[in-house]
C-alpha positions in Angstrom: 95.0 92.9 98.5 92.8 95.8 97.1 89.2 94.8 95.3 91.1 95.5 92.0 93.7 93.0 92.7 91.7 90.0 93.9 92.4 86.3 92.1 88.5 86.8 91.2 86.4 89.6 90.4 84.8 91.2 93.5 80.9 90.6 93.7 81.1 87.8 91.3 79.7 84.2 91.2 81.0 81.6 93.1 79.8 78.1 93.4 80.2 75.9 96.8 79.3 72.2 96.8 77.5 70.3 99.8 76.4 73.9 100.7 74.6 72.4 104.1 77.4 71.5 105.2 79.1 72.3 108.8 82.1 73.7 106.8 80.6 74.6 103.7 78.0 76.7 105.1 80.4 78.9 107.2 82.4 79.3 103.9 79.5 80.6 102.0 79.1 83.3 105.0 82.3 84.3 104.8 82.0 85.0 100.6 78.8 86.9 101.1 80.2 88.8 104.3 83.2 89.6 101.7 81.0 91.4 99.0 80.6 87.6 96.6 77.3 85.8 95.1 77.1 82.3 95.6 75.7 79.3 94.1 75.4 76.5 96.7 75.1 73.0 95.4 72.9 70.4 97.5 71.7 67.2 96.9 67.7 67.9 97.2 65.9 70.9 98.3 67.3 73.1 101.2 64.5 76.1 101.7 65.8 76.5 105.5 69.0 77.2 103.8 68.1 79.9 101.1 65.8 81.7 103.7 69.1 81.5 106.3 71.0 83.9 104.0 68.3 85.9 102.4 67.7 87.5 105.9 71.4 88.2 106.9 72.4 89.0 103.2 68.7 89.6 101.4 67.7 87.9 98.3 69.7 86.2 95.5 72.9 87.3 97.0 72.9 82.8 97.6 71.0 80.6 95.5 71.1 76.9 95.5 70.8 74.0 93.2 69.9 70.4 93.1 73.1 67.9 92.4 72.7 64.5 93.8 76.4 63.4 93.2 79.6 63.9 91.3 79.4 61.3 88.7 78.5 63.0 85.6 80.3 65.9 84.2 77.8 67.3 82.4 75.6 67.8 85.0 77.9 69.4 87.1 79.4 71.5 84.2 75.5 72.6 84.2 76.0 73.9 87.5 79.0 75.7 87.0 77.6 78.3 84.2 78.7 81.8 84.8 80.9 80.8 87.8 84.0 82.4 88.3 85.2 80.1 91.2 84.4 76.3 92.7 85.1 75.5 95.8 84.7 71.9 96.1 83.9 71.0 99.8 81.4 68.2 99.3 82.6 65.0 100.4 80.2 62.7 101.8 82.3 59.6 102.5 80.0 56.4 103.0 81.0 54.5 106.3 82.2 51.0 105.3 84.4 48.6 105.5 84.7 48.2 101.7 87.7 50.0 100.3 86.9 49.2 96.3 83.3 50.7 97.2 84.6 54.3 98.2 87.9 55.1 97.1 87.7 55.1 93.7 84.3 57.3 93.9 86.2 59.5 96.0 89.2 59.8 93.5 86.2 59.8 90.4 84.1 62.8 92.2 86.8 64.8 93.0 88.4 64.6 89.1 85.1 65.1 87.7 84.1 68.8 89.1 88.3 69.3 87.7 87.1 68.4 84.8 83.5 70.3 84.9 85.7 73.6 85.7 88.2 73.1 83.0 85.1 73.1 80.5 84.0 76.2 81.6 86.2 79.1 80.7 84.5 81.7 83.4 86.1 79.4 86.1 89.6 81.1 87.3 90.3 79.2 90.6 89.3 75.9 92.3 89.7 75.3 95.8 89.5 71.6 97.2 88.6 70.8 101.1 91.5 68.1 102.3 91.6 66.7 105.6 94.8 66.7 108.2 93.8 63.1 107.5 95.3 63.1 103.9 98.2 64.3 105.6 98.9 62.2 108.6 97.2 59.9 111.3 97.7 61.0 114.9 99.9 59.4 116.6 100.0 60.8 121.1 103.4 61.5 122.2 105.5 60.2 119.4 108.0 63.5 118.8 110.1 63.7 116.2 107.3 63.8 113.3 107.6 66.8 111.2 104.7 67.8 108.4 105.5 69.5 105.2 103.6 70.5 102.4 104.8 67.7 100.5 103.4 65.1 103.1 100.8 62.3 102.3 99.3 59.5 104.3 100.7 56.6 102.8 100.7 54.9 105.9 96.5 55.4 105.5 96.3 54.3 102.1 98.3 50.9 102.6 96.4 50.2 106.1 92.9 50.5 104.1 93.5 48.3 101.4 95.2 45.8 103.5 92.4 45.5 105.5 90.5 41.8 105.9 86.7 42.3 105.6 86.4 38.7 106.9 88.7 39.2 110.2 86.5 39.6 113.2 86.4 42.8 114.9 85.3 44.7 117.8 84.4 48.3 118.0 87.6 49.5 118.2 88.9 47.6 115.5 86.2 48.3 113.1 86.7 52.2 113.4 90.4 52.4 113.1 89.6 50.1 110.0 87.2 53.0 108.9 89.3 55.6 109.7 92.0 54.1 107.5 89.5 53.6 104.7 88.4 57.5 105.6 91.9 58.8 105.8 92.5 56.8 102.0 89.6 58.3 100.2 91.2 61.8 101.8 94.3 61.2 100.6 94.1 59.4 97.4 91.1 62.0 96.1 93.4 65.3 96.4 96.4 63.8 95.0 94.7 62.4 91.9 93.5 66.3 92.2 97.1 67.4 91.8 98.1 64.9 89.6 95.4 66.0 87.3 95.9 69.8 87.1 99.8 69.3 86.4 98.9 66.8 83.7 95.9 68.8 81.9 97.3 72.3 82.7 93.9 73.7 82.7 93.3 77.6 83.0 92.0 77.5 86.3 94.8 77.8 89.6 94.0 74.7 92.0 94.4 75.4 95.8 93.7 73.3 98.6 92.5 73.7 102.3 93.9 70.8 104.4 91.7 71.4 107.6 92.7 69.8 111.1 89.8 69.0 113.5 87.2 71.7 113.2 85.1 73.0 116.2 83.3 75.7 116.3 79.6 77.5 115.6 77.4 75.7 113.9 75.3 78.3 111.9 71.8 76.5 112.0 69.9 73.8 113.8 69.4 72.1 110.7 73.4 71.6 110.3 74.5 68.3 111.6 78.0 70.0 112.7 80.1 66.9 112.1 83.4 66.9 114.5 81.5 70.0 116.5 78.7 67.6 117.0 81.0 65.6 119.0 82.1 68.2 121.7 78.6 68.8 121.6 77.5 65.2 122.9 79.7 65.4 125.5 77.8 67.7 127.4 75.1 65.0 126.8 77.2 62.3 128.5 78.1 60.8 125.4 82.0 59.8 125.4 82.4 57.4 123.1 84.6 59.7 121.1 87.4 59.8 123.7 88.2 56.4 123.0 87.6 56.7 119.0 89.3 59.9 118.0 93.1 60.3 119.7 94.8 63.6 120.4 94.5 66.5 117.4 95.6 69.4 116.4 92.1 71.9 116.4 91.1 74.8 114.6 88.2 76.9 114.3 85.7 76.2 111.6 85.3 80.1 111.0 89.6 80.2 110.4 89.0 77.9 108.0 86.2 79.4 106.3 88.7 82.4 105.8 91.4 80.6 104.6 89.3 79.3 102.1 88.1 82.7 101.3 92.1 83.6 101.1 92.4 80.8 98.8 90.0 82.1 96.8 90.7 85.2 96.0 94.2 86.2 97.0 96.4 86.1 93.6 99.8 84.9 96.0 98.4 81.8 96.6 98.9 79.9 93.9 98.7 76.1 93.6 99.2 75.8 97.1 98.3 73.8 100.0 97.1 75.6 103.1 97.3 74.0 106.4 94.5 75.1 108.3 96.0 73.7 111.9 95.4 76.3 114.9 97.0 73.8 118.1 97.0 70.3 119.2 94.5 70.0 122.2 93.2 65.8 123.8 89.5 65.6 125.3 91.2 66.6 128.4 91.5 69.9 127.8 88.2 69.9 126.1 86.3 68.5 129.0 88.2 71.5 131.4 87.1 73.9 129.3 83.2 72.5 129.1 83.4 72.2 132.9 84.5 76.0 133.4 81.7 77.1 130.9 78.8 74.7 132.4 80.3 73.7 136.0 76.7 72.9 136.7 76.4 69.9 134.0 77.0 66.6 135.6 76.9 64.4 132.8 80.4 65.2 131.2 82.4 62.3 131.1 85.4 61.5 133.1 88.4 62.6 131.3 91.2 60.0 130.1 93.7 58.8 132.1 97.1 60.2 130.2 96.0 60.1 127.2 98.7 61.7 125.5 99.2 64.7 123.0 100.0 64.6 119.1 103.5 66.2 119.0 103.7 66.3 115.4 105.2 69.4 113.6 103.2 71.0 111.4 105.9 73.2 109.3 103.2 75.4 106.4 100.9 76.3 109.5 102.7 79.3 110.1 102.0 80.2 106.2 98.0 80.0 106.7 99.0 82.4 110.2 100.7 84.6 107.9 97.6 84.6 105.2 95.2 85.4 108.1 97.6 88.5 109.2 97.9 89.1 105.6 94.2 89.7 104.1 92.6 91.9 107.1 90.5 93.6 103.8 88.9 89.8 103.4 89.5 88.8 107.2 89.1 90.2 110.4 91.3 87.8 112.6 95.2 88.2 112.7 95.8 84.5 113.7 94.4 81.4 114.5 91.1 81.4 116.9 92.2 80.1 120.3 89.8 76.7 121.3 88.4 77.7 124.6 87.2 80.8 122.7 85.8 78.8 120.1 84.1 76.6 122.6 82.5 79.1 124.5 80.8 80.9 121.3 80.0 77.4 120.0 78.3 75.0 122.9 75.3 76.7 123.2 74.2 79.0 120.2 70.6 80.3 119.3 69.5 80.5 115.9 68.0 84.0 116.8 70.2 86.6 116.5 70.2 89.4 119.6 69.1 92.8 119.2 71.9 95.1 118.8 71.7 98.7 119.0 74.7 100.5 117.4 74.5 104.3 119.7 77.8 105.3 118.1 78.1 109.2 118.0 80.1 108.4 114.7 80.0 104.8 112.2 83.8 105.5 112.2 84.2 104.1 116.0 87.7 105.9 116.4 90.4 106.7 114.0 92.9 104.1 116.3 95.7 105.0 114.2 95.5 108.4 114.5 95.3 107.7 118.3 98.4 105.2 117.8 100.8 107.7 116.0 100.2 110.7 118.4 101.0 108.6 121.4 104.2 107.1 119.3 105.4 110.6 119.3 104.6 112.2 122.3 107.0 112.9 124.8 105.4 110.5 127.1 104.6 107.2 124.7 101.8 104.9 124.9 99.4 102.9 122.8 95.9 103.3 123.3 94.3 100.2 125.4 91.7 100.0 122.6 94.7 98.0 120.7 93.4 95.4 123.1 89.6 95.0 122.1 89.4 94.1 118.7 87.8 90.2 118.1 90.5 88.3 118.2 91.8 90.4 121.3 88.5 89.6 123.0 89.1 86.5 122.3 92.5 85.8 123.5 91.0 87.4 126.9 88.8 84.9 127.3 91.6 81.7 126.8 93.5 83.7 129.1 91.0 84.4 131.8 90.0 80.7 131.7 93.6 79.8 132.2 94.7 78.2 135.7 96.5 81.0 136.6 93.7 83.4 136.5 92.6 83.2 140.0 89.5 85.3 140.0 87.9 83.3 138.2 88.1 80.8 140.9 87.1 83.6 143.0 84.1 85.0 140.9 82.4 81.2 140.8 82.5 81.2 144.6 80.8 84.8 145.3 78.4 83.8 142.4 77.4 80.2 144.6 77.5 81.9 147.9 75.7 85.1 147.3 73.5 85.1 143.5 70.5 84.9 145.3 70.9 87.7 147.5 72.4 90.0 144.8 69.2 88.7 142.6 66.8 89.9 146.2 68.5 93.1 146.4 67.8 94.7 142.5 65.0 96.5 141.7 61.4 95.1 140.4 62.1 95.9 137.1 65.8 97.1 135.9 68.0 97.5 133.2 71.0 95.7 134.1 74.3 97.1 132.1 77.8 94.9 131.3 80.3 97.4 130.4 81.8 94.7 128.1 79.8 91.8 126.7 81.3 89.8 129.5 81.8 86.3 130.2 79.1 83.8 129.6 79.2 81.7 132.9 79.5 84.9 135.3 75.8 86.7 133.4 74.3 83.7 132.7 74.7 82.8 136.7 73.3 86.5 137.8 70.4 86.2 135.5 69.4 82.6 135.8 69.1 83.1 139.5 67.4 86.6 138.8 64.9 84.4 136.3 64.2 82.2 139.3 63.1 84.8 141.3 61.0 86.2 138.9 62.7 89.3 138.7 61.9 91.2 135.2 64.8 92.4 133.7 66.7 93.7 130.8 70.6 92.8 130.2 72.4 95.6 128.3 76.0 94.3 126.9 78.2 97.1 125.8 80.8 96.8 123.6 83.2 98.0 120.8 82.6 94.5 119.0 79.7 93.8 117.2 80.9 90.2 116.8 81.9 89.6 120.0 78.7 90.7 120.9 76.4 88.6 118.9 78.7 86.1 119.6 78.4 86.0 123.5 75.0 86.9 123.3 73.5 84.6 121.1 75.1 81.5 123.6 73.8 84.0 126.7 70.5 83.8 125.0 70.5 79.7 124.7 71.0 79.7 128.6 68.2 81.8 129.6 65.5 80.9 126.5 63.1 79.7 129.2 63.1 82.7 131.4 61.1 84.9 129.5 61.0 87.5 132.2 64.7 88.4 131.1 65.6 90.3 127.8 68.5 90.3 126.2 70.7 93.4 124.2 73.8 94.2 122.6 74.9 97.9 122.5 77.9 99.2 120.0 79.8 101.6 121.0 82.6 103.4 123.6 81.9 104.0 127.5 81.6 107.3 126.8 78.8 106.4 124.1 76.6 104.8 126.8 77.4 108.0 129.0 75.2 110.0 125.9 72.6 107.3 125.9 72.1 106.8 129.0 71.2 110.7 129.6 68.7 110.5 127.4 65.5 109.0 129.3 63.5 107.9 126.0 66.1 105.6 125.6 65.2 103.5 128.1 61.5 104.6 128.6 61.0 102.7 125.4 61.3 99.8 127.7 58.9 101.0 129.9 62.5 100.9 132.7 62.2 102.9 135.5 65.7 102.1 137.5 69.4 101.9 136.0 71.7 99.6 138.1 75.6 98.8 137.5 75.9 95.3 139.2 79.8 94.8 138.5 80.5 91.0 138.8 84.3 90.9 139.0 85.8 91.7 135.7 89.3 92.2 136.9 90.8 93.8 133.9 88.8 97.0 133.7 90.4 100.3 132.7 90.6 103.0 135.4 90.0 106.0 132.8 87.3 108.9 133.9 84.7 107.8 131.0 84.2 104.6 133.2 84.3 105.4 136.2 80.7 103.9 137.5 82.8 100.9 136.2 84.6 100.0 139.2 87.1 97.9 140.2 88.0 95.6 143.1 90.8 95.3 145.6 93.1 92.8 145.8 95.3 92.0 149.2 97.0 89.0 147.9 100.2 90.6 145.5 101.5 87.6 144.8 98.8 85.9 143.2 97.5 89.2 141.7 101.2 88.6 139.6 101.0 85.5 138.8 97.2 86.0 137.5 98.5 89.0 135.2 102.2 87.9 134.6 103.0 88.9 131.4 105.5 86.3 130.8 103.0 83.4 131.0 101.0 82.0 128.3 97.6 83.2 127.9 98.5 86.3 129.3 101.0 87.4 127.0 99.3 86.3 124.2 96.9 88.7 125.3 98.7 91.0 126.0 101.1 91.7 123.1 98.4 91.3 120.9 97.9 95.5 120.7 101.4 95.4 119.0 99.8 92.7 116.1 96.5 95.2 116.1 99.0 98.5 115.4 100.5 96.4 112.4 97.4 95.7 110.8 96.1 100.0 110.9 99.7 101.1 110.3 99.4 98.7 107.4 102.7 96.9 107.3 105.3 95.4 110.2 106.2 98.1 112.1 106.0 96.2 115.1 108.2 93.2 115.2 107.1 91.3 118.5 110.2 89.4 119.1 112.0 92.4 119.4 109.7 93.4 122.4 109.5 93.2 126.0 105.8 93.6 128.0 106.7 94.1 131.7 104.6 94.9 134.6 104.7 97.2 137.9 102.1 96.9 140.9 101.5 100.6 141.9 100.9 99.4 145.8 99.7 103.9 146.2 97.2 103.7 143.6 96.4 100.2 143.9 96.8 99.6 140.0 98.9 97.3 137.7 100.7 99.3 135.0 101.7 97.1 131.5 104.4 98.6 129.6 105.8 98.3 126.5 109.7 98.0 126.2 112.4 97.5 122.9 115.1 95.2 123.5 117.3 96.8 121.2 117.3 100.4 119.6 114.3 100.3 117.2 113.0 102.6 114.1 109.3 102.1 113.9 108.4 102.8 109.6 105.8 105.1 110.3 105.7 107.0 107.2 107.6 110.3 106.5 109.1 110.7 109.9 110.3 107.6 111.7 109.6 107.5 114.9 113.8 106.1 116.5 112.8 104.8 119.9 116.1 103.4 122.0 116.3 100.6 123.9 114.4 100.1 126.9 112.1 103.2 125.6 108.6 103.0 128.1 105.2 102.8 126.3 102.5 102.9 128.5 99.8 100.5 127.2 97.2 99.4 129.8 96.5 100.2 133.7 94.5 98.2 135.3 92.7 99.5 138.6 92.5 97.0 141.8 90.9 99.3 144.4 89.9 99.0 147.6 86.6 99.5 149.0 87.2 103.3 150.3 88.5 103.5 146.5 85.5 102.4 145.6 83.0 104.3 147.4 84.5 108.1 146.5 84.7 107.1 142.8 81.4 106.4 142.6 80.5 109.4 144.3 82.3 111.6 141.8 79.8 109.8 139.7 76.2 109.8 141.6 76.4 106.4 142.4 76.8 105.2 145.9 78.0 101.9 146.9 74.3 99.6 147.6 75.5 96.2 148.5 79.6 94.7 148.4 79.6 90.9 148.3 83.2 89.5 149.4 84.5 86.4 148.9 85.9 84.2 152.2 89.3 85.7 152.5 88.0 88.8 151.7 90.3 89.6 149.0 88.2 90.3 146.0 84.2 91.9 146.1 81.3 92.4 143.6 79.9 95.8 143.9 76.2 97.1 143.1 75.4 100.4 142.4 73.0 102.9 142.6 72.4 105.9 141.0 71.8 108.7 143.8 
């Protein structure tokens, strides 16, 4: 999809209703972010909200207007001057117990901005927000239930109408009667959608974005953050949405603002619906994943005794996966956000974005194709581990390093208990602290918290390749540590090599008024033994067998992670070259160099479409696509004298197996 093929014009206007909202207002992000104006209804003034994009996007890139409801045509015809697109994602559903009072307004609203649109002949597409609840209830551990684009809660509708206002009811009763009555208006209001395009044949396409349970960043404070805000009160001690909201299937609210961007503006969909359904998680998993990232909080609720998981089917998600691969000039992810990921960028974000410095010797980070193609056809083959780092590869290491099977994280906690205070004693007065990588958000936090409670000034340097991944972990790095004003916080863009050029030059950090450089390496596992990081180190491991299972390619996370570089080739190369399934990704421990080697391997004799010359690769072919250094402290020590740094202080955990390292420049 090229800027002169897109459904609507690029840099034209589009119009979002109920633009405050948790959804809405991540939408609207992604349209700017993709080169769009828009027009954001609301139903009375929003300045928080104008001001919120003028600073990211500057001014009249969003506007808003005043529209207090969906009941008269005209006015919202009114709205819709010079629009090219609607996307309808309003939908403020009263809570009652009245059918007759909300589903018929739901049906009426919905209809009305149809028929607004089709009175405008600027407006080319529409795009309604659905709910997994127009599709099905959840039902835990019931197999056998198979979605299709052609499925509607019935069940829902006849449950909500059937329902005795007079009955007595508890709690419990009177949500699921809500729910039904929710799950209705859902239901009933984007079929009478359907039902009115195919009966009016208006100019405008209709698509629609039937979102599962959304979690994810909520973009301001003033955002209520509707399902987020439960995970959020959980972490208050507030539970009571284990008992009212069963097993789902999650996804992340910024997938779904790209789908509705796809939606939008990609001329293959067309009167579609896309199933915005990433996997099914319970509060179980939920609460594991808020204990890993705050094992300090005490109020988190007990989690459910088997409560179940929704089994059901859902057979056009793999077509919203295949949009996401599809539209990398719109989107930057290649599938569906993973939901510890999402968690851990979403529980504790700051409104303020970090400073990031961009010390890139060149705005074109590295030509990875290139890099791609000339390891494809040397004599010796590999991939560059780059392939690895994008977003969404970031983010799959983080799902996989929170995963069970990644001991060291297990490992890292219980060095971090024993010994934070003593690695805190032993820095300098004042420091710049570097992560080579913006690192995971319980380790820093841990190292500067308890540097923060000595009083220690310091500033945290993050590098990284991402920009998004690191405004992302910083901004929830920043919420830990916003009462410790003795600690600053920066992202720096760019390559190892990069902060090797920066670091050289002393006004760099004299700026700061920082006399003393440390690396304090806290247990990142997965770093790459290459020269240009070599005051990265790594650590040693005695204990093989774990050190497998932790990286064993054959296990989910890991090999999500893992064959991810071959998804990352396909979008540069621009096309399939890669097809995974035809792929093995096997590993070998080299016991003389103490590193783990990942390979690349086809099953089958393989052509890769590369161009004008093919690149034939036979079966079992080796591609060398990561190594992964686990050194022991001797290897430790004469690396970092090849690289003026001597080994300070080693911390070690009790079987002595893995070790944080500080170092100091001679």
């Amino acid at each position: 999809m090229t800027r002169t093929t897109l459904a609507l014009p690029f840099g034209s206007l589009i119009l979002v209703t109920g633009a405050n909202g948790y959804i809405a207002s991540q939408v609207i992000n992604e349209l700017l972010r993709s080169g769009y104006r828009v027009r954001g209804t609301v139903r009375d003034e929003k300045p928080w909200l104008d001001q919120f994009f003028a600073e990211i996007y500057g001014r009249n890139k969003f506007t808003t207007c005043i529209l207090s409801g969906f009941d008269d045509v005209g006015l919202i015809k009114h709205a819709l001057d010079g629009v090219d697109g609607v996307l309808h994602l309003a939908g403020d559903i009263p809570i009652t117990d009245c059918p007759q009072n909300v589903i018929p307004l739901s049906i009426c609203s919905t209809v009305n901005v149809l028929k607004a649109a089709s009175l405008q002949r600027s407006v080319r597409r529409v795009i309604l927000g659905s709910s997994s609840m127009a599709v099905y209830t959840s039902m835990p551990n019931q197999e056998g239930i198979q979605i299709t684009e052609h499925t509607w809660n019935d069940e829902a509708v006849r449950e909500a109408w059937a329902c005795d206002q007079s009955a007595p009811s508890n709690d419990a009763l009177q949500w699921k009667r809500r729910l039904a009555i929710y799950a209705a208006c859902k239901t009933e209001a984007e079929r009478a959608a359907w039902n009115w395009v195919k009966k009016h044949r208006p100019l405008f396409e209709l698509n629609v974005v039937v979102a599962s349970y959304t979690v994810g960043k909520i973009l301001h404070q003033e955002i209520s953050g509707s399902t987020m805000r439960w995970v959020k009160d959980l972490l208050e001690g507030k539970g009571e949405v284990i008992s009212l909201v069963p097993p789902k299937w999650f996804v992340d609210v910024e997938d779904v603002a790209r789908l509705y961007t796809i939606a939008a503006l990609d001329p293959a969909v067309r009167m579609e619906r896309v199933f915005a359904f990433a996997e099914p998680h319970n509060w179980t998993d939920i609460l594991q994943y808020l204990r890993c990232l705050r094992p300090e909080n005490n109020r988190l609720p007990a989690a459910p005794e088997r409560e179940g998981r929704d089994y059901a089917e859902i057979l056009p998600r793999k077509r919203a996966e295949e949009l996401l691969f599809k539209c990398p000039s719109i989107v930057t992810e290649i599938e569906f956000d993973p939901l510890p990921t999402l968690i851990m960028g979403s529980i504790s974000t700051d409104c303020n974005a970090p400073v990031l410095l961009d010390i890139r010797k060149s705005a074109e980070l590295l030509n990875l194709r290139d890099f791609v193609l000339l390891g494809l056809r040397a004599e010796t083959k590999t991939l560059p581990s780059l392939l690895l780092w994008d977003d969404q590869g970031l983010k799959n290491f983080n799902e996989w390093t929170m995963s069970p099977d990644y001991y060291p994280r297990a490992r890292e906690l219980e060095i971090l208990d024993t010994y934070k205070y003593d690695m805190a004693q032993e820095l300098p007065e004042k420091f710049a602290m570097i992560e080579l990588g913006c690192g995971n958000l319980y380790k820093t936090a841990c190292i500067l918290t308890a540097l923060a409670q000595k009083g220690r000034e310091a500033h945290y340097h993050a590098l990284d390749v991402s920009a998004e991944a690191l405004s992302n972990s910083l901004n929830a790095l920043k919420a830990h540590i916003k009462d410790h004003p003795t600690i600053r916080v920066t992202g720096i863009i760019g390559t190892y090599e990069d902060c090797v050029d920066w670091l050289t030059n002393s006004a760099a950090l004299d700026q700061w008024g920082i006399s003393h450089v440390n690396f304090l390496w806290v247990g990142n596992t997965v770093a790459k033994r290459q020269l240009e990081a070599s005051a990265l180190l790594g650590n040693f491991v005695k204990l093989a067998r774990l050190l497998i299972n932790a990286y064993n390619p054959d296990r989910k996370p890991a090999r999500t992670f893992m064959l991810h570089p071959l998804y990352h080739a396909n979008l540069l190369l621009g096309h399939k070259a890669f097809h995974v399934q035809d792929w093995d990704c096997t590993l070998v421990y080299d016991t003389t160099e103490n590193e783990l080697l990942f390979w690349y391997s086809p099953k089958l004799h393989v052509t890769l479409d590369v161009g004008q010359h093919p690149i034939h690769l036979p079966k079992a072919t080796k591609i060398l696509f990561w190594r992964s250094g686990k050194w022991t402290p001797a290897q430790v020590e004469r690396v970092a004298l090849d690289a003026a740094f001597n080994v300070q202080y080693l911390w070690k955990d009790e079987l002595g197996g893995y070790c944080f390292y500080l170092l100091d420049n001679m």
